[in-house]
C-alpha positions in Angstrom: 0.0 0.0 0.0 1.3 3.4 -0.8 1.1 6.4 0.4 -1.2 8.0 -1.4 -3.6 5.3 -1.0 -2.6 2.9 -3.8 -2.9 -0.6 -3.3 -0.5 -2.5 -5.4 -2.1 -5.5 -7.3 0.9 -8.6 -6.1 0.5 -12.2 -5.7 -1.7 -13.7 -3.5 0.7 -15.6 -0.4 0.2 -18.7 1.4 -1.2 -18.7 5.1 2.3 -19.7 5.5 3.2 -16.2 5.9 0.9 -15.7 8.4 2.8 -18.4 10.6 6.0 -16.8 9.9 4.8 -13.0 10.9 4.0 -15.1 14.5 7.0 -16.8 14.9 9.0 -13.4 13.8 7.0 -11.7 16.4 7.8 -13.9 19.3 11.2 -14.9 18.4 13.0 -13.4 21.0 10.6 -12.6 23.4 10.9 -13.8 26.7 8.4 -16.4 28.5 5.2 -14.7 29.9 5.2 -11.5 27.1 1.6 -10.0 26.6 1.5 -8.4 23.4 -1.6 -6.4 21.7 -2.3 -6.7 18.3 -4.7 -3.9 16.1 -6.9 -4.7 13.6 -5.2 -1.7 11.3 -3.2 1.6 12.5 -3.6 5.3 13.2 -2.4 6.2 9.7 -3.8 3.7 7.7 -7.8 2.9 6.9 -10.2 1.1 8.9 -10.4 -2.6 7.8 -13.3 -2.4 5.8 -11.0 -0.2 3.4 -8.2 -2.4 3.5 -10.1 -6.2 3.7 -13.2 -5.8 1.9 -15.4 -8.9 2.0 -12.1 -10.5 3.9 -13.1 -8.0 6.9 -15.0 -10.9 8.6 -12.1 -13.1 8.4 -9.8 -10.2 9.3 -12.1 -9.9 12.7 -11.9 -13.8 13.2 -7.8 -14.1 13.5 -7.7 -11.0 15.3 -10.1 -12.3 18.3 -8.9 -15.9 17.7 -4.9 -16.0 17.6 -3.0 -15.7 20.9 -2.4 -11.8 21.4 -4.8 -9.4 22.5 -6.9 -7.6 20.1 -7.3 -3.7 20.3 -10.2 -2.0 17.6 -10.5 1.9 16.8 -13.5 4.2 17.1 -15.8 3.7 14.0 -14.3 0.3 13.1 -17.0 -1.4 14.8 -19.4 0.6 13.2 -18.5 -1.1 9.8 -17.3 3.0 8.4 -14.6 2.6 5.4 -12.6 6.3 5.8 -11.8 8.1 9.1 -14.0 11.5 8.9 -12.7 14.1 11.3 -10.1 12.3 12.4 -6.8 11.2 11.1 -6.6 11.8 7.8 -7.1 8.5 5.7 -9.1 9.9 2.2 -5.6 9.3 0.6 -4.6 11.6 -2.4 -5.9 8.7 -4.5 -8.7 8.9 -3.2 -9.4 12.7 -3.1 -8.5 12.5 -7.2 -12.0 11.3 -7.6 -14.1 13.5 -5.3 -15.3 16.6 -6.5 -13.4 19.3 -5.1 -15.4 21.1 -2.4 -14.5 24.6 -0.5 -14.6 23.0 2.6 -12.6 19.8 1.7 -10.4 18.6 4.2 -6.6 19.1 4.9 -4.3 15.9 5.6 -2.9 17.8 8.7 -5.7 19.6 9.9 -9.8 18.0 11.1 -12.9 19.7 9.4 -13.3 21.8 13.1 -10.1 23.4 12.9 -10.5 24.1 9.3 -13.6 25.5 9.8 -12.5 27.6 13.1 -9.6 29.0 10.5 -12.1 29.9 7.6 -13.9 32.2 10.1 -10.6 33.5 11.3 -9.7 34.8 8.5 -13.0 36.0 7.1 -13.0 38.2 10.4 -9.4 39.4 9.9 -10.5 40.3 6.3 -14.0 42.2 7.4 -11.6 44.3 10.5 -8.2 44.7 9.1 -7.3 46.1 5.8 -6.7 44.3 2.4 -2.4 44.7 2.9 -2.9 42.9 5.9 -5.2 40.2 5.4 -3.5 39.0 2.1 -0.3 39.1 4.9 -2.2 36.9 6.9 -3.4 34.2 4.8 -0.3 33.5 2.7 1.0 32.5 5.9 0.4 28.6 6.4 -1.9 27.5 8.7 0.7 25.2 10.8 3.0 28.0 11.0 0.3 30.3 12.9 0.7 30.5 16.8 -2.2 30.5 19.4 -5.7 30.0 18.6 -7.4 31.9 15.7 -10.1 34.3 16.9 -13.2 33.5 15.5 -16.6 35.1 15.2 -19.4 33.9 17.9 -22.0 33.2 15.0 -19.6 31.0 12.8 -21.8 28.4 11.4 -20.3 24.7 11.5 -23.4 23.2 10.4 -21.8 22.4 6.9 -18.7 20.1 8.8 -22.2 18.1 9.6 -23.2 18.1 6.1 -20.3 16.8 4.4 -19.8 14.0 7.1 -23.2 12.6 6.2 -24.1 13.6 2.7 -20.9 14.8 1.2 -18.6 13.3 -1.5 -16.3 11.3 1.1 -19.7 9.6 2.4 -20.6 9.0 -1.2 -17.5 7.2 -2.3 -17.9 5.0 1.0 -21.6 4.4 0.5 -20.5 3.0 -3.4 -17.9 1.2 -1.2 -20.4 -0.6 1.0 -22.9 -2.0 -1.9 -20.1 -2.9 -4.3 -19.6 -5.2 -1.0 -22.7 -7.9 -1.4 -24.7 -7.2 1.3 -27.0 -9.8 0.3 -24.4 -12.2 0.3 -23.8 -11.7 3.9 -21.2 -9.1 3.7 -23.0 -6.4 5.0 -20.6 -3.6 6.7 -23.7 -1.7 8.7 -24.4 -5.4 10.5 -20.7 -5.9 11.2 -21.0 -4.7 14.5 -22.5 -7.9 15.5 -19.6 -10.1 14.3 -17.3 -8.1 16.3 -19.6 -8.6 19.4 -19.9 -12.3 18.9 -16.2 -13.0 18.6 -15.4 -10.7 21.6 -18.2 -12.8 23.7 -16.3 -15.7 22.4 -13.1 -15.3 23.5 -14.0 -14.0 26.9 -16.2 -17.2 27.2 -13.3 -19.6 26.5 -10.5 -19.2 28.5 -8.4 -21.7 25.7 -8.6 -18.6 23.6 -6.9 -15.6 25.6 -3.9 -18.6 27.3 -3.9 -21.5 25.1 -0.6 -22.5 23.1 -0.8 -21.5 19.7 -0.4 -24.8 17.0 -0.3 -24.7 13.0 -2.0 -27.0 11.8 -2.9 -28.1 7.9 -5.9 -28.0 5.8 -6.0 -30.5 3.0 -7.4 -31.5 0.0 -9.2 -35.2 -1.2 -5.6 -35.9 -2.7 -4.5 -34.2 0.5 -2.5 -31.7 -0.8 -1.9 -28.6 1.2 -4.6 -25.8 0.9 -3.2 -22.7 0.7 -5.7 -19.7 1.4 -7.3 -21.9 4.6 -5.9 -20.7 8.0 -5.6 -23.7 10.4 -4.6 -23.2 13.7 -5.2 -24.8 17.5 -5.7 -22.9 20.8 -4.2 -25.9 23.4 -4.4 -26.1 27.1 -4.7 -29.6 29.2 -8.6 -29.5 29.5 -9.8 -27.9 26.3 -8.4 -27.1 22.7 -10.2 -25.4 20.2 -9.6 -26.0 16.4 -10.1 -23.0 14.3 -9.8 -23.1 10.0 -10.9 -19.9 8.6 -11.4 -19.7 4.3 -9.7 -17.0 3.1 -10.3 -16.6 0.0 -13.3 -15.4 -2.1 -14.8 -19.4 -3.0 -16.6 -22.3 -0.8 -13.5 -24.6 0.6 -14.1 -27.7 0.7 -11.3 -29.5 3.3 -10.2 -32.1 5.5 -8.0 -31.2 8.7 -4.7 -32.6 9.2 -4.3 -32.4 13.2 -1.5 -35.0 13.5 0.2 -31.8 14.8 -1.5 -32.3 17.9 -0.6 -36.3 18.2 2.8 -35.6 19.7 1.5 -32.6 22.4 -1.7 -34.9 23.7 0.7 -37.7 24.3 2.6 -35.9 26.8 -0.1 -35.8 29.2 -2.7 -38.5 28.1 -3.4 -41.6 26.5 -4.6 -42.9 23.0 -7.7 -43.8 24.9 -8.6 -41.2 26.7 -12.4 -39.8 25.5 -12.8 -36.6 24.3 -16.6 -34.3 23.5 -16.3 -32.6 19.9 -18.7 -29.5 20.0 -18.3 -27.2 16.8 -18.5 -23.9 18.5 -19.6 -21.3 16.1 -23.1 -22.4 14.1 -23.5 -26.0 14.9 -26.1 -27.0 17.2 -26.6 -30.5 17.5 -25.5 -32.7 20.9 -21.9 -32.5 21.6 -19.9 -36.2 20.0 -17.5 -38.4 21.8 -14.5 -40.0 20.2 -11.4 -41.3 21.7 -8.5 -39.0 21.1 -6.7 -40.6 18.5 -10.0 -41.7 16.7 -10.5 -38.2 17.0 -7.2 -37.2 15.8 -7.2 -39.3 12.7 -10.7 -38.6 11.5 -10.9 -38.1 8.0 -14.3 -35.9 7.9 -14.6 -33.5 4.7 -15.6 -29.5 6.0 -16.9 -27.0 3.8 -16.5 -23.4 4.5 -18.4 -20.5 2.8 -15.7 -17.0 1.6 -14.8 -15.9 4.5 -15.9 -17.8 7.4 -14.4 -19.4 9.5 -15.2 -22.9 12.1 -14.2 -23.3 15.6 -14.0 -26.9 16.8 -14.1 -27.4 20.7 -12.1 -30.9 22.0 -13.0 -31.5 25.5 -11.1 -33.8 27.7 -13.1 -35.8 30.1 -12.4 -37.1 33.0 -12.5 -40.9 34.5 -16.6 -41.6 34.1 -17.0 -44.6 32.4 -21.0 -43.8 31.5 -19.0 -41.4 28.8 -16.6 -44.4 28.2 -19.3 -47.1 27.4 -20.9 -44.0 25.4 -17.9 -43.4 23.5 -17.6 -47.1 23.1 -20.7 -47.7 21.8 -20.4 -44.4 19.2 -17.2 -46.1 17.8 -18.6 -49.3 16.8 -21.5 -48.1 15.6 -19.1 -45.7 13.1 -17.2 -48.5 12.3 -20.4 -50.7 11.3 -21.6 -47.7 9.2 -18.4 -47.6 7.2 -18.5 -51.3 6.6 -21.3 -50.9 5.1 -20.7 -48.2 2.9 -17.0 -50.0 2.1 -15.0 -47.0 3.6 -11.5 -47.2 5.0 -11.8 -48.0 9.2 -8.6 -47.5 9.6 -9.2 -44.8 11.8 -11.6 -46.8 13.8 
């Protein structure tokens, strides 16, 4: 992205990179470090700007991965520039906008331009035409103190131009050029963000649990690049999260053998496990035995831009769960038989 709002086209990276940004990041941090990670930065656009329909993903990895996320004013509202505030209508931007009286400055909020309008109209209605022409070739950062302004300046047209002017036009082409119908609607975003912030203050596993890559695969289980696979681990809960990001349905299988080697520290092959899918399933929680678990070769689809989150449970010595489990693996087992698919995994 450059500074004058241009964004480069380039080619498209693997999620790979996002697992090398993390490692770069913690590197050499020491044990125990809190860090806080934005959704975007004070001089650059809100994420709706720089994400499009990937905002919703964008929202997802921020409130899912390890560090803690931090959001600006008007972000949640779904808004696309920042009006009033730092200056993000980039000069590539402002090259298609008509050019208005009142347009904004990069250095200076609508206010202050407006309180230096009336400054100078007041200079030029008391002070002479020698001195007023003095007056306004001299830069408005290089002025000193506040400007003096009349009592009846009228601001009301700062209000106009924040709700119907060419800046709000350009966004408003922005939002519908979105798909709203398709799900991507910026003015309900507000409710994603609330949802995933419920989420993560709800399970624990996602503000402390170890961070592990994991893979998403296709049916000739090759590696799927644009499908972020990751797992939140702690002893008694892990949650699997695989967010789609790119702009087509994924269909996918996980590869968690990552996780194999970590479970095996503290418990057994057998031990029984409850799957619950977290985010938009809601049928009765399943139990598997870990590895079953583990090596389960279930297809997922994921629309654009969504994303799963797979809860994995441990449970403690009750053997009503264990004959449950039990029972639940033989019966899988006699379905596949049946329908002459591998039970290797059984």
């Amino acid at each position: 992205m450059h500074k004058d709002g241009r964004v480069e086209a380039c080619s498209k990276d693997s999620v790979v990179a996002i697992k090398k940004w993390h490692d770069e990041t913690n590197r050499f941090l020491p044990n125990g470090t809190i860090l806080m990670q934005s959704s975007t930065a004070h001089s650059l656009p809100y994420p709706a700007y720089l994400y499009g329909k990937g905002t919703w993903a964008a929202i997802d990895i921020l409130f899912f991965m390890p560090d803690i996320p931090i959001t600006f004013m008007g972000e949640l509202d779904g808004q696309v520039y920042k009006v009033g505030q730092q200056q993000t209508v980039f000069q590539h931007d402002q090259a298609d906008l008509a050019k208005a009286p009142n347009e904004l400055k990069r250095t200076n909020s609508q206010i202050m331009r407006a309180l230096q309008d009336g400054a100078a109209k007041a200079s030029s209605s008391e002070v002479g035409s020698e001195a007023t022409d003095t007056s306004l070739s001299v830069p408005a950062e290089e002025r000193r103190g506040l400007p003096k302004v009349r009592s009846g300046l009228n601001i009301a047209n700062i209000y106009t131009e924040a709700k119907a002017g060419p800046i709000q036009q350009r966004e408003q082409k922005f939002v519908q050029e979105l798909e709203a119908d398709r799900g991507f609607d910026l003015s309900q975003v507000n409710t994603h963000y609330q949802h995933r912030r419920a989420l993560r203050r709800e399970k624990m596993v996602l503000r402390y649990g170890q961070l592990i890559m994991l893979t998403a695969r296709d049916s000739e289980r090759k590696f799927i690049s644009d499908c972020l696979v990751y797992a939140r681990y702690s002893l008694m809960e892990t949650a699997i999260i695989a967010t789609n990001l790119s702009d087509q349905n994924r269909r996918f299988f996980l590869d968690l053998s990552q996780l194999l080697p970590v479970y095996q520290k503290a418990y057994s092959t057998n031990t029984v496990v409850m799957i619950k899918n977290i985010i938009s399933d809601d049928r009765d929680p399943e139990y598997f035995f870990l590895r079953e678990f583990i090596e389960l070769n279930t297809p997922r689809v994921l629309p654009a831009y969504h994303s799963l989150m797979i809860s994995v449970t441990i449970c403690e010595d009750d053997q009503f769960i264990f004959k449950k489990c039990l029972t639940n693996s033989i019966e899988r087992t006699k379905r596949n038989l049946l329908a002459h698919k591998s039970i290797e995994t059984e």
